[in-house]
C-alpha positions in Angstrom: -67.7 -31.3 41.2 -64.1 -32.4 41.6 -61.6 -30.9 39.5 -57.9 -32.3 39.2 -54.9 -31.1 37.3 -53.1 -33.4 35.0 -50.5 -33.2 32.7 -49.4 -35.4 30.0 -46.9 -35.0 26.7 -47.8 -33.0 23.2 -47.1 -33.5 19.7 -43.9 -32.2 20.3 -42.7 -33.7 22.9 -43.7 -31.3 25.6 -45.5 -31.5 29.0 -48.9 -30.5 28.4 -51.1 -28.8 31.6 -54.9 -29.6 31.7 -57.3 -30.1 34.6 -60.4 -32.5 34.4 -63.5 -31.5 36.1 -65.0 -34.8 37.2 -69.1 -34.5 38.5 -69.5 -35.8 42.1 -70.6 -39.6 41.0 -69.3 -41.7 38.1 -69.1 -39.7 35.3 -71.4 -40.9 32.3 -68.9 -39.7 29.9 -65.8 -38.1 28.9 -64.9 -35.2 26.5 -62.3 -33.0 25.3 -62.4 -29.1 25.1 -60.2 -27.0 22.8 -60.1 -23.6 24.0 -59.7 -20.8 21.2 -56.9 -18.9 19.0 -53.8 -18.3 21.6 -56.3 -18.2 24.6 -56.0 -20.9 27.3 -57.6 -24.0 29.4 -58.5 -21.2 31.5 -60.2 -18.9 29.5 -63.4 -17.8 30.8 -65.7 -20.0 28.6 -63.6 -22.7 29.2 -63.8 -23.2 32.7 -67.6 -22.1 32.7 -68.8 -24.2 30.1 -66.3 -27.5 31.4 -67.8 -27.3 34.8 -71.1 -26.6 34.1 -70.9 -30.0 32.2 -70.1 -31.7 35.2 -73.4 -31.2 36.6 -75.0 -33.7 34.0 -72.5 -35.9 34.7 -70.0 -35.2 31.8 -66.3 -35.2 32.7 -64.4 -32.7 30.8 -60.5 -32.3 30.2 -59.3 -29.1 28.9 -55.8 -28.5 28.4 -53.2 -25.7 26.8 -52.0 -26.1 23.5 -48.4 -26.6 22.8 -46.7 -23.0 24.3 -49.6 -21.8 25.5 -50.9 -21.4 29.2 -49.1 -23.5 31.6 -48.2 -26.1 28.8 -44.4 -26.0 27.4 -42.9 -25.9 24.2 -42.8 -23.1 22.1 -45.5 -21.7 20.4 -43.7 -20.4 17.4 -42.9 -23.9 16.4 -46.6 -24.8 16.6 -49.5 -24.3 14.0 -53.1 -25.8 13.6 -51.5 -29.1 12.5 -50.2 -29.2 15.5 -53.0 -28.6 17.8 -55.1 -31.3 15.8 -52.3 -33.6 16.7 -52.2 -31.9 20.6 -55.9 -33.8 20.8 -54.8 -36.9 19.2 -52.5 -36.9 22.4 -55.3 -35.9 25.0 -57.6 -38.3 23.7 -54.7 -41.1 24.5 -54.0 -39.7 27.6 -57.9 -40.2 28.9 -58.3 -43.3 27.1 -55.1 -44.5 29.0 -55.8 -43.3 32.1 -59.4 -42.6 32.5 -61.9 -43.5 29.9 -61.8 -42.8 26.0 -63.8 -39.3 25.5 -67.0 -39.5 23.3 -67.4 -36.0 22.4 -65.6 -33.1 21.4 -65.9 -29.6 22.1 -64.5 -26.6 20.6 -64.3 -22.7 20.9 -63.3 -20.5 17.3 -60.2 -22.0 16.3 -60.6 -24.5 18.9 -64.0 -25.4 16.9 -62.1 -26.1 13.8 -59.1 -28.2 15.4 -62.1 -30.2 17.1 -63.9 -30.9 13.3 -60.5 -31.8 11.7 -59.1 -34.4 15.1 -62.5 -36.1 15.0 -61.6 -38.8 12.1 -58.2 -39.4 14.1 -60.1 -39.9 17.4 -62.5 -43.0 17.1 -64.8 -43.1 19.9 -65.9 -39.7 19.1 -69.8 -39.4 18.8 -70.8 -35.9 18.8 -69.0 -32.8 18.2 -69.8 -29.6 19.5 -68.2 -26.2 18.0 -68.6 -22.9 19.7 -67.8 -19.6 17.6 -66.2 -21.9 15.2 -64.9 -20.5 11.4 -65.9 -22.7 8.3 -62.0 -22.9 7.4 -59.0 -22.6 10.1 -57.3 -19.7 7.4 -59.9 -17.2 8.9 -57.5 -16.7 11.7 -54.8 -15.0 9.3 -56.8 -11.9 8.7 -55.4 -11.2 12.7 -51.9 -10.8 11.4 -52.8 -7.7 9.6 -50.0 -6.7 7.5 -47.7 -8.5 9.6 -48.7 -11.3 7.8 -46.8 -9.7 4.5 -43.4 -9.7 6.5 -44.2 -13.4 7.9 -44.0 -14.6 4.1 -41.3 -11.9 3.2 -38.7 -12.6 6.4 -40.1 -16.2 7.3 -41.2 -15.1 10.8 -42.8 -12.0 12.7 -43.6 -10.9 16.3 -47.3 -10.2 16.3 -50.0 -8.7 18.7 -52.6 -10.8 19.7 -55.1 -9.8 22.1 -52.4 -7.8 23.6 -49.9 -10.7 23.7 -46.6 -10.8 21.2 -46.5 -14.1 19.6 -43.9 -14.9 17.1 -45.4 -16.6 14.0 -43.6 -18.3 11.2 -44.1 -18.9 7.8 -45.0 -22.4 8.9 -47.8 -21.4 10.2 -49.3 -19.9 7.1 -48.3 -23.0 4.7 -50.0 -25.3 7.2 -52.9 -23.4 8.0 -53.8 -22.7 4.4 -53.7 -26.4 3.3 -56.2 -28.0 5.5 -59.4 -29.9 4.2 -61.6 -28.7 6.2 -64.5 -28.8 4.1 -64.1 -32.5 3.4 -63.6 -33.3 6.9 -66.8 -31.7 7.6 -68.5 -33.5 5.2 -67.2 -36.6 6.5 -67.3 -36.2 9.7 -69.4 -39.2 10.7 -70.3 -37.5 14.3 -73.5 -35.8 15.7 -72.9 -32.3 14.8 -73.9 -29.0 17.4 -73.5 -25.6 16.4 -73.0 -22.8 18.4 -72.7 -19.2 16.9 -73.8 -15.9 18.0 -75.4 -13.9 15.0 -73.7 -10.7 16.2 -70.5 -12.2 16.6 -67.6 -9.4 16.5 -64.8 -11.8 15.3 -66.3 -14.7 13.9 -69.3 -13.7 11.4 -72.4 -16.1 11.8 -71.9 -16.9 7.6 -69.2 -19.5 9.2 -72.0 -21.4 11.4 -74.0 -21.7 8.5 -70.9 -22.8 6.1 -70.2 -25.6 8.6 -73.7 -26.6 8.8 -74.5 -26.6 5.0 -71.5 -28.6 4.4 -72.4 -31.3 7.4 -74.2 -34.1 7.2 -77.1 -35.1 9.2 -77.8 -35.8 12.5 -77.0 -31.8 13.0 -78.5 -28.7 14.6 -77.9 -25.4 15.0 -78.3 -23.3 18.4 -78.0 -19.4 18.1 -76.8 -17.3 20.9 -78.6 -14.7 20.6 -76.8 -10.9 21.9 -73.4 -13.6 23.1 -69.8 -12.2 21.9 -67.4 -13.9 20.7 -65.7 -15.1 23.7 -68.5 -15.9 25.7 -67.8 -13.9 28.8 -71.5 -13.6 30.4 -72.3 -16.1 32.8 -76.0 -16.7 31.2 -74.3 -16.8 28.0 -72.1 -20.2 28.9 -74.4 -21.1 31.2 -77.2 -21.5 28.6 -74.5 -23.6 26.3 -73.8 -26.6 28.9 -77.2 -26.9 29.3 -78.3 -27.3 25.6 -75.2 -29.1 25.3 -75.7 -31.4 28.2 -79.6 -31.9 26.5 -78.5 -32.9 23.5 -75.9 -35.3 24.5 -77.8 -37.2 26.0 -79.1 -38.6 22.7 -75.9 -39.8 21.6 -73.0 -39.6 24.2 -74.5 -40.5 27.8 -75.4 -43.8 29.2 -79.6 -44.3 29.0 -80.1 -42.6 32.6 -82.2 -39.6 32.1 -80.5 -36.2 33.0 -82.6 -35.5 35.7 -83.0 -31.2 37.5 -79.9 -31.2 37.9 -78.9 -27.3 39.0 -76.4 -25.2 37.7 -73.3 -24.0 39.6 -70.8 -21.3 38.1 
């Protein structure tokens, strides 16, 4: 595995970080990875999952969101609209510079921003969703009751997983007006979904909701005792290899897989 750090410019205008793990040999395709609600490229799942890939010869780019990570801007200016349109700017930045990516991959909110960026990205084949909520307004029950002096003042500092993010009022209006169901519905891409049934954050009802509404070719994987970020080695280890598997029907070049082992 090779592994390189790249940067290229956001939605906004700012420098994005990310770092593509590349397998050894030519890599038999390209994909994206959106990491989850105010986490990073390097979140534990992340990395796992991106490098495990490279072992079946997927290259994967994950990257920070807009103020988030290593990436600039600020994140208070950002909101799901804008991560969709981060994507739209990695997937230029591979297709410019490496190779256009075929499929998508996304952890909980990272999972919805992957479903809604797939009709503006057109070489997408497959999608993959980790974790992922039906609709991207599941993430406002976090704000608690600072979500009442978000709409009353405009903005709010928050707690997030221990971190103070300021949110604005943005950020609600924008969140609360996405079709996701219709782009689920539409999404015209081999559909995988990943959910654990005992998922502490994300209840399992979502998995099914996305894969009620989607249309066929789609499956549904559970993972089985996983939480919700994914932070046991078997658990992401177990995902790039299904995900790897099932790829290869519609994203890899005719070459079988092959034993290829595992490496954390």
């Amino acid at each position: 595995m090779r592994s390189e750090k790249v940067e290229f410019r956001g939605s906004q205008g700012a420098v994005l970080a990310a770092r593509l793990e590349l397998p050894e040999d030519e890599p038999r395709a390209y994909a994206l990875f959106a990491h989850c609600f105010t986490c990073g490229k390097d979140q534990v799942a992340a990395t796992r999952i991106s490098r495990a890939l490279t072992e079946f010869g997927i290259a994967v780019m994950r990257f920070d969101f807009t103020g988030l990570g290593g990436s600039g801007g600020d994140f208070g200016n950002t909101h799901f609209s804008s991560n969709v349109d981060d994507l739209v700017f990695a997937d230029e930045y591979l297709r410019t510079h490496f190779e256009a990516p075929t499929l998508l991959i996304g952890h909980s909110l990272g999972g919805a921003a992957v479903l809604a960026a797939r009709h503006r990205i057109p070489r997408i084949r497959a999608v993959a969703t980790i974790a992922a909520p039906f609709s991207p307004d599941h993430v406002l029950h976090l704000l608690g009751s600072d979500r009442a002096e978000i709409e009353r003042q405009g903005q709010a500092e928050v707690s997030l997983a221990g971190r103070m993010f300021r949110i604005r009022r943005q950020f609600l209006d924008d969140i609360g007006a996405q079709p996701q169901a219709e782009r689920i519905a539409h999404l015209d891409a081999a559909l995988l979904v990943f959910h654990s049934p005992s998922d502490e954050l994300v209840g399992v009802d979502n998995a099914r909701r996305i894969f009620d509404t989607a249309r066929h070719p789609k499956s549904f994987v559970a993972l089985d005792g996983a939480n919700h970020l994914l932070t046991n080695p078997a658990d992401t280890r177990y995902v790039a290899t299904v995900l790897a598997a099932w790829a290869g029907r519609y994203v890899l070049s005719p070459t079988p897989l092959g034993d290829r082992p595992y490496r954390d």
